[in-house]
Structure formats: structure tokens, C-alpha cells
N, C-alpha and C positions, 0 to 999 in steps of 0.2 A: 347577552342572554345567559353566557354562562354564569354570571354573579350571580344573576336570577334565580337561575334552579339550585344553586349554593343555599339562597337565603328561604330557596324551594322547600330544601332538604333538611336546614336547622329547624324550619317549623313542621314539619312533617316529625321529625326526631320529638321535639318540645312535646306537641300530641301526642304521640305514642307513648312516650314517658308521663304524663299525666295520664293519659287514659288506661295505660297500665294500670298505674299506682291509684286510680279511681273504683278500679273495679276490684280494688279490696275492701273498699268503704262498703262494699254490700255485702261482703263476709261480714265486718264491725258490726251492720246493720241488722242481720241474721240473729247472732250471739248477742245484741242488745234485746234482741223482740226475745229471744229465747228466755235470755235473764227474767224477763220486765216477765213474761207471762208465770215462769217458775216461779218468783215472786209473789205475784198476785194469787194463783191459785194454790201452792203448795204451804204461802204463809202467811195470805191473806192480808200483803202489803202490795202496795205499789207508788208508782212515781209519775205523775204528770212529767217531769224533765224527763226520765229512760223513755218513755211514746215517744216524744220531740227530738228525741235524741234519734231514734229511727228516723224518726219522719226526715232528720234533714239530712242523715249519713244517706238515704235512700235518693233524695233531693241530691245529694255530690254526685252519685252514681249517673244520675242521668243526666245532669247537667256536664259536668265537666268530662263525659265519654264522647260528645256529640262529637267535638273536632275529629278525633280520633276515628269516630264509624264511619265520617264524611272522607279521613285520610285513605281506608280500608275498602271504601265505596259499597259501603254497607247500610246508607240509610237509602229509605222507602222512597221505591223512581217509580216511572211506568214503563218498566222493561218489554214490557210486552208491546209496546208500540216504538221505545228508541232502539231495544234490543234490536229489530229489524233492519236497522238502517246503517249505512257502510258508518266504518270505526269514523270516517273521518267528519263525518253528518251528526255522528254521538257526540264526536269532542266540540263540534258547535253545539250543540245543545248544551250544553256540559256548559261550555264557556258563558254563555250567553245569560244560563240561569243563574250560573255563578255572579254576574255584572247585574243582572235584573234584577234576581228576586232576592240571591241569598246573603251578600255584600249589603245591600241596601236594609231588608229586614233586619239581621243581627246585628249593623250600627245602630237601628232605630231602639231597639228592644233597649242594647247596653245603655245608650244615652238615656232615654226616658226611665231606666230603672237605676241611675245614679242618685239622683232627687230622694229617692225613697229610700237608699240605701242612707245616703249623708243624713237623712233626718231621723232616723233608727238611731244610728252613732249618736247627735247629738243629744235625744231627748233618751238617750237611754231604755231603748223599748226593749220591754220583757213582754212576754207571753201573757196577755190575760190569763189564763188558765193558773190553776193553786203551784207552785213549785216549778211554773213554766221557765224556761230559758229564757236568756237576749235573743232580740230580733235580726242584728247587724248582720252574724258570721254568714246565715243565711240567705241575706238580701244581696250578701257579696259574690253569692255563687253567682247570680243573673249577670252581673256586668262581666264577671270575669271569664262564666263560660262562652255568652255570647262574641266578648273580645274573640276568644281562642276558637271558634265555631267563625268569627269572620277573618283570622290568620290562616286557617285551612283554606276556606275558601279563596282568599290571595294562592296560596299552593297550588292548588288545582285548577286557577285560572290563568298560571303559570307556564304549567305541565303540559295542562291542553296547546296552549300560545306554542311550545317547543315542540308539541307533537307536528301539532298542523304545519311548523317549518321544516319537519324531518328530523330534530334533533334527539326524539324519544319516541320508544316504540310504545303503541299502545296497549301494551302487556302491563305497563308499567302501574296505569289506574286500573285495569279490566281487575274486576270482582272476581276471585276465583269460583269456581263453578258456573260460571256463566259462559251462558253460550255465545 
């Protein structure tokens, strides 16, 4: 078990380091809308590429934070009804959705969205749009966040596994301010 929570801990780390360094892409994101719109209004220029270029710095932000808010236990549960139930009834829930729904959903997404990624690469897709971008960098986000959103998920079906044996306190996932 102890390897476990080692190889727990390196992807808890991976996440947090990526979703760090993600949620600067929405600063990038910000200062591109700002540019693109000074532009168009103040010189009555603009760019099909600076839109896209938001649209997909805005797209990293959300996709590659996901591990990271799953690490933090920060995405959308129904606290109101597990909140209620002893830690050790949460960490089966926790477990179990993590094996059911969330393991199985984000291999499905990344696999079925490789296809579409490889064939972007091969045929060279740009943007319909006048002065649009390549299609790839963005199609890469899907595989790649989903991968990292079901290496979390390994984490915390990990964590949970050493809670329920006594080897972690369940302070360790509890969402701060949560009751």
C-alpha cells in the first residue's frame, strides 16, 4: 500500500503542477480578449486567429484544471446528501464513483477523442474561419486532460482504499470548509 500512496502522491503533485501553471492560461486568455477587442474597436482591425486563440487558451483552463479540482475535492458532488453520512460511507461513495462512473467515463471520452485528434494532425485542419488556426493543439487538450482527470481519479480511489484500512486520516481529501 505504501508504493501506492507514493505513486498517490507523484500524481496528486503532476496535478497540482499542471493545474497551477493552467490557470495562467486564463490570465493569457484575458490580455488576448483585451488585445483583440482594443484592436477591433480602437483601430478597427482584427483577427479571426486572437478570438481562437482565447477560445482555446480559455479551453486549457478548463480542461487541464479538472485533475487538479478533483485533487482539491472541489468539483460539483451532492454534499447535501453524502455530506450527511459518516466519513467512512463518504470514502465508499467516493470510491465507488471513482470505479463506476469517473475511471470508466474519462478513458471513454480520451480514447473516442484520439481518432479525431490523429486525423486533425494528419489532414492538416485549420479553422474554416479567414486567418483561423490549426485544429490539433486543441483536439489534444481532450485526450490529454481526460488521461490526467482519470490519473486523479486512480489517486483518490487510492486514498480512499488507505483511508478505509486506517492508513489516512480523512482530513487528508475533506474539502476545506466543509462541514
Amino acid at each position: 500500500m505504501q508504493a501506492l500512496l507514493r505513486f498517490s502522491t507523484a500524481i496528486d503533485a503532476l496535478n497540482a503542477w499542471i493545474g497551477k501553471s493552467a490557470a495562467w492560461l486564463g490570465l493569457g486568455a484575458v490580455l488576448v480578449c483585451t488585445g483583440n477587442a482594443l484592436a477591433r474597436y480602437a483601430f478597427h482591425t482584427g483577427s479571426n486567429a486572437w478570438l481562437e486563440l482565447q477560445w482555446y487558451l480559455n479551453s486549457a483552463v478548463f480542461l487541464l484544471i479538472a485533475g487538479y479540482a478533483l485533487k482539491r475535492n472541489e468539483h460539483v458532488r451532492i454534499d447535501v446528501i453524502v455530506g450527511r453520512l459518516s466519513e467512512r460511507a463518504q470514502a465508499w461513495v467516493d470510491l465507488l464513483g471513482g470505479l463506476v462512473m469517473l475511471l470508466p467515463v474519462s478513458i471513454i471520452i480520451a480514447w473516442y477523442s484520439w481518432p479525431s485528434l490523429v486525423n486533425s494532425w494528419h489532414i492538416d485542419e485549420v479553422s474554416s474561419d479567414p486567418g483561423g488556426l490549426i485544429r490539433w493543439p486543441v483536439r489534444l487538450l481532450i485526450p490529454v486532460a481526460f488521461g490526467l482527470l482519470a490519473l486523479q481519479g486512480v489517486s483518490e480511489i487510492i486514498k480512499r482504499v488507505a483511508f478505509l484500512r486506517g492508513l489516512l486520516p480523512f482530513s487528508t481529501f475533506e474539502k476545506k470548509g466543509r462541514a
